[in-house]
VOGU-3710 file (C-alpha; in Angstrom, 3 decimals, decimal comma):
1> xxxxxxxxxx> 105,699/29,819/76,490  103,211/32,604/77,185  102,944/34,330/73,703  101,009/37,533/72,857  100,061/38,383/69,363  98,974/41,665/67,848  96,895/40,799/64,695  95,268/37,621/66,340  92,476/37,911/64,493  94,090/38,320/61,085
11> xxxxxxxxxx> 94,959/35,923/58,528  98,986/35,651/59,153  98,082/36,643/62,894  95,250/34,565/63,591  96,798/31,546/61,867  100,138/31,713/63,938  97,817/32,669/66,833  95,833/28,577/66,475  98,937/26,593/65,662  100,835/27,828/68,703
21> xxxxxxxxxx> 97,833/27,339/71,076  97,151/23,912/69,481  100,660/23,062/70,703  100,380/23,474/74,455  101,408/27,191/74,663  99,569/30,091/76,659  98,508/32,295/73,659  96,889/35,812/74,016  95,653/37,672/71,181  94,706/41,496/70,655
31> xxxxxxxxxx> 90,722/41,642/70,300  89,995/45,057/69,264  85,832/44,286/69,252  83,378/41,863/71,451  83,249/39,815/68,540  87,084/39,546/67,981  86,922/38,651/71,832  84,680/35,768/70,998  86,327/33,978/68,388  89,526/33,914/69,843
41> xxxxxxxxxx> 88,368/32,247/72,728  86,565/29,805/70,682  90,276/29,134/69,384  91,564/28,714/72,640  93,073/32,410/72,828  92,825/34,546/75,654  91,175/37,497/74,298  92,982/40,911/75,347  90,841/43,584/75,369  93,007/46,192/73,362
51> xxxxxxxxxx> 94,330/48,432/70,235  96,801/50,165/68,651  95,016/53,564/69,427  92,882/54,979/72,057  94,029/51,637/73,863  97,504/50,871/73,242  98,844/51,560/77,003  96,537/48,099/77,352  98,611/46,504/74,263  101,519/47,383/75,814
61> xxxxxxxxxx> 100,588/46,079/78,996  99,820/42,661/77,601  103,211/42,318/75,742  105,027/43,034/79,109  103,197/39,906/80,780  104,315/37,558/78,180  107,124/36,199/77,293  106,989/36,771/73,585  105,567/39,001/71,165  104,336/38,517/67,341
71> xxxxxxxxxx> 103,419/41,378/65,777  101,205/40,589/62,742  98,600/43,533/62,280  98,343/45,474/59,157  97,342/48,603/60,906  97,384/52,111/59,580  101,328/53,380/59,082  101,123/55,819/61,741  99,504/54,045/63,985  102,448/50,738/63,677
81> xxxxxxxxxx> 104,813/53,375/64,059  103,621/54,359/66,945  103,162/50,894/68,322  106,442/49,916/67,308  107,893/52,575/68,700  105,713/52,488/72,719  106,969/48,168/72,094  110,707/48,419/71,938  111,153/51,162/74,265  108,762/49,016/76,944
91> xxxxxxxxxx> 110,595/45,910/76,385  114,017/47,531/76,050  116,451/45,083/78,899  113,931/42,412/79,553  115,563/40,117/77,182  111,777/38,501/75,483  111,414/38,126/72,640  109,710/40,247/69,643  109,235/39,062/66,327  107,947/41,768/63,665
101> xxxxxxxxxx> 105,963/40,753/60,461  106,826/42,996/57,866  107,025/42,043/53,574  108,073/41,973/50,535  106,285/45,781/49,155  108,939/47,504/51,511  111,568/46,701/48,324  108,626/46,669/45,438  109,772/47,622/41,857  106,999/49,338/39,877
111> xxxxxxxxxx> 107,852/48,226/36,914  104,164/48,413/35,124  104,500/44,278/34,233  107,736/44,018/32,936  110,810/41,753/33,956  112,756/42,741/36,648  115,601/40,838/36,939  116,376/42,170/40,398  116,106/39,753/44,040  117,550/40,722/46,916
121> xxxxxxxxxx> 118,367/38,645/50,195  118,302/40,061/53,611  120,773/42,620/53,793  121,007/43,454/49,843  120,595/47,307/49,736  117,194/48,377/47,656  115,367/51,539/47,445  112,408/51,520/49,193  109,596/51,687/48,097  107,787/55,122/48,708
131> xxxxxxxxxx> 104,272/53,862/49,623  106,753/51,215/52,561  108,707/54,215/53,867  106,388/53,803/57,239  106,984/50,224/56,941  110,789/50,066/56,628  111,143/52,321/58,997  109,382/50,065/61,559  111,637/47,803/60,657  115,008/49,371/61,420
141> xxxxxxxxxx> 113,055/50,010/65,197  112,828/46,830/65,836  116,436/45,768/64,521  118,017/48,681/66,380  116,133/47,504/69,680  118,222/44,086/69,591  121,146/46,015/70,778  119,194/47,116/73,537  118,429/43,676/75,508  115,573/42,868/73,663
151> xxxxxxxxxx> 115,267/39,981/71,584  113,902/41,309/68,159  113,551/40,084/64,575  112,060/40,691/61,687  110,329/37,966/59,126  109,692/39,840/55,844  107,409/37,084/53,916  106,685/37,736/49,589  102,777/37,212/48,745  101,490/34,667/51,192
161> xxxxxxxxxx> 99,281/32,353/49,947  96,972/29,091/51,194  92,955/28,837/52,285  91,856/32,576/52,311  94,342/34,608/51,140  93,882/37,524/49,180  96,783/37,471/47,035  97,641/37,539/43,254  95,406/34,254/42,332  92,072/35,197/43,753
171> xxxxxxxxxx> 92,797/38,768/42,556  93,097/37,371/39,058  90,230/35,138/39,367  88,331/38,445/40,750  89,360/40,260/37,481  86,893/37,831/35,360  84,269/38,667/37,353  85,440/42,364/36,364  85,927/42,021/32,700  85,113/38,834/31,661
181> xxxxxxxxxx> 88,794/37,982/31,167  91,905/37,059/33,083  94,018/39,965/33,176  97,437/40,680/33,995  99,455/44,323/33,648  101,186/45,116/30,699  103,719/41,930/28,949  102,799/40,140/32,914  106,078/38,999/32,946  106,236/40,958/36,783
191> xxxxxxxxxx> 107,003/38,808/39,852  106,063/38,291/43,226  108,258/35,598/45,196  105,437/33,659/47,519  105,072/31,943/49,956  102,459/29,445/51,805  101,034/30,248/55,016  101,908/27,182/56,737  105,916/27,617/55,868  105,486/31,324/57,453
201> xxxxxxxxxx> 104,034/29,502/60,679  106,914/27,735/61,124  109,323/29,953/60,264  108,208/32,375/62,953  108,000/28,953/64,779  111,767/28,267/64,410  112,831/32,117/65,146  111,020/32,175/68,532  113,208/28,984/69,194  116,525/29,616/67,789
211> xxxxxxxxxx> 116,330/33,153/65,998  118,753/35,686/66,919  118,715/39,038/68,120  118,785/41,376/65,083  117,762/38,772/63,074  115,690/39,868/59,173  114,722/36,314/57,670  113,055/36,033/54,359  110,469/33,743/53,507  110,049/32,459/49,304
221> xxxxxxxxxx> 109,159/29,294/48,254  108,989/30,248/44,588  107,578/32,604/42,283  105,477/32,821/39,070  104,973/35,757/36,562  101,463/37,626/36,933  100,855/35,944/32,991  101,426/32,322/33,979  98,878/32,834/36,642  96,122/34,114/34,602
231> xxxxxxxxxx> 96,969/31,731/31,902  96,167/28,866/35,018  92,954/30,896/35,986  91,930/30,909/32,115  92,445/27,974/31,453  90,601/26,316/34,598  87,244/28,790/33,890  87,646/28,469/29,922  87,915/32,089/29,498  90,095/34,449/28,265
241> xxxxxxxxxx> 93,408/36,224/29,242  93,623/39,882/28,719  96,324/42,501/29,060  95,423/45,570/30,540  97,227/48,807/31,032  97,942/50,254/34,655  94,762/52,876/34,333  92,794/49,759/33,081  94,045/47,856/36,133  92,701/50,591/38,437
251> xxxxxxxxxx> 89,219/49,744/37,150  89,547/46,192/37,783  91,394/46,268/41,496  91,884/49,352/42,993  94,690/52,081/42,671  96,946/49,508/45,220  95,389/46,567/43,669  96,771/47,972/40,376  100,130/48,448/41,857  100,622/45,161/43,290
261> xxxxxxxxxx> 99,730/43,381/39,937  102,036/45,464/38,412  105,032/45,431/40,157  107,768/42,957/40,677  108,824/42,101/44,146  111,614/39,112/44,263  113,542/37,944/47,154  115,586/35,145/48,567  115,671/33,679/51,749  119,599/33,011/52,491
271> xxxxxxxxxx> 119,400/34,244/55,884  116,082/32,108/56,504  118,011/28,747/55,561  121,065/29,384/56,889  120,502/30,435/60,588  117,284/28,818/61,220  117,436/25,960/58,493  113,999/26,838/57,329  112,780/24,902/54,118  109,531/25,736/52,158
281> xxxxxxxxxx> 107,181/22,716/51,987  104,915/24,193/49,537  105,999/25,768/46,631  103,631/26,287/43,872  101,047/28,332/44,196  99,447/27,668/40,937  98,306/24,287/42,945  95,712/26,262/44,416  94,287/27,137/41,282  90,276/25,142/40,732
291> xxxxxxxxxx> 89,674/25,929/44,401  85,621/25,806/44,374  86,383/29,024/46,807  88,333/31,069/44,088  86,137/29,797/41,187  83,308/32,000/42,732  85,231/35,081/42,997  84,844/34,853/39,051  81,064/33,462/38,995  79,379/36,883/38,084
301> xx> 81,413/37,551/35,244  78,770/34,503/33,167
//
């Protein structure tokens, strides 16, 4: 299969981008720079000299030759909506296939560390979340467009986790370095469903096979309160936890740092196992916790 990816070079992108190349397909991947351009050929990825900008009419281009598309970028809102927008209407009757990484902050409850007791599957209504509207509404393009002989989907993934992420356990190890402490928000009894990068590779893996048109699949493995985590990260550096208050948590990670750590975002992936039989391999991400790489996020905080 020839298979074009926007976001090669990311870490869901660039990830999906090796394991399809390693398995005999023809893989070509968005390089925005020369030295994008280099590493994907390095991975065995035709580099395609393009954006999501000043270059898109090259992007667009590129998904016409191929036979598939992944979208995986995190770009700027206006700019996906844009892209999304120039994709489906380019591929409208050509019957490939387009599969659209989204996640789990379009339905994000800010609930400033508390329980929520809220998870939603595929189709369970929600409000969105405001900071997602962009994001959901990129979405319901690419659902619509199935009606319109193209062969769209949508994977909507919780926090994905494995070797580099940037998710909720290095952030927590990063808040030592910060304070001297593990910290969560508030009671950290907030929730993220996760999910490991390799069971997101093969989910996308099993919709470009058997997915359906229209399809929204869901990918959790498990989840674990924001408190249990830093508990883990305390424990394995001998420090301590701390609570800290939403304006603290703005110090420590940013003003959407601080939102993500304290919000709860839970979901379930019925529509995941059902249609595709997709089955999580790895589900606990405290097992990544002592990783020599995440113990240095912490090291200046001695």
């Amino acid at each position: 299969m020839n298979v074009f990816v926007i976001g090669a070079t990311g870490f869901v992108g660039g990830a999906l981008a090796r394991y399809l190349a390693a398995r005999g397909h023809l893989v070509t991947g968005l390089a925005r720079t020369e030295s994008a351009d280099i590493a994907l050929a390095a991975d065995g990825i035709t580099p395609v000299a393009a954006d999501l900008d000043s270059r898109r009419s090259a992007t667009i281009d590129a998904a016409l030759r191929a036979d598939a598309v992944l979208y995986a970028a995190q770009a700027d809102p206006a700019l996906e909506t844009a892209t999304v927008d120039r994709l489906t209407r380019a591929l409208a009757g050509t019957g490939k296939t387009l599969v659209f990484l989204s996640g789990s902050g379009v339905l994000l409850q800010r609930t400033a560390g508390t329980w929520s007791q809220d998870s939603f599957a595929e189709h369970d209504p929600f409000v969105v979340e405001p900071l997602a509207v962009s994001r959901k509404a990129s979405e319901d393009t690419i659902l619509a467009a199935a009606s319109g002989g193209l062969r769209a989907m949508v994977v909507r993934p919780g926090v994905i986790w494995g070797p580099g992420d940037h998710g909720h356990v290095p952030m927590i190890y990063q808040s030592v370095a910060a304070t001297g402490a593990a910290c969560y928000v508030g009671p950290g009894l907030n929730t993220y469903s996760h999910v490991h990068i390799d069971d997101v590779i093969r989910l996308f893996t099993l919709a470009l096979e058997a997915g359906r048109a229209g399809g929204l699949y869901h990918a959790v493995a498990g989840e674990a309160p924001n408190r249990w985590i830093a508990e883990r990260v305390a424990s394995d550096l001998g420090c301590d936890i701390r609570s800290v208050t939403p304006q603290e948590a703005a110090l420590v990670w940013g003003e959407f740092g601080a939102l993500v750590m304290g919000a709860s975002c839970r979901l379930r992936a019925v529509r995941a196992q059902q249609e595709l039989g997709w089955r999580p391999e790895h589900t606990d991400m405290l097992s990544e916790i002592g990783a020599a790489s995440l113990r240095e996020l912490a090291a200046h905080s001695t």
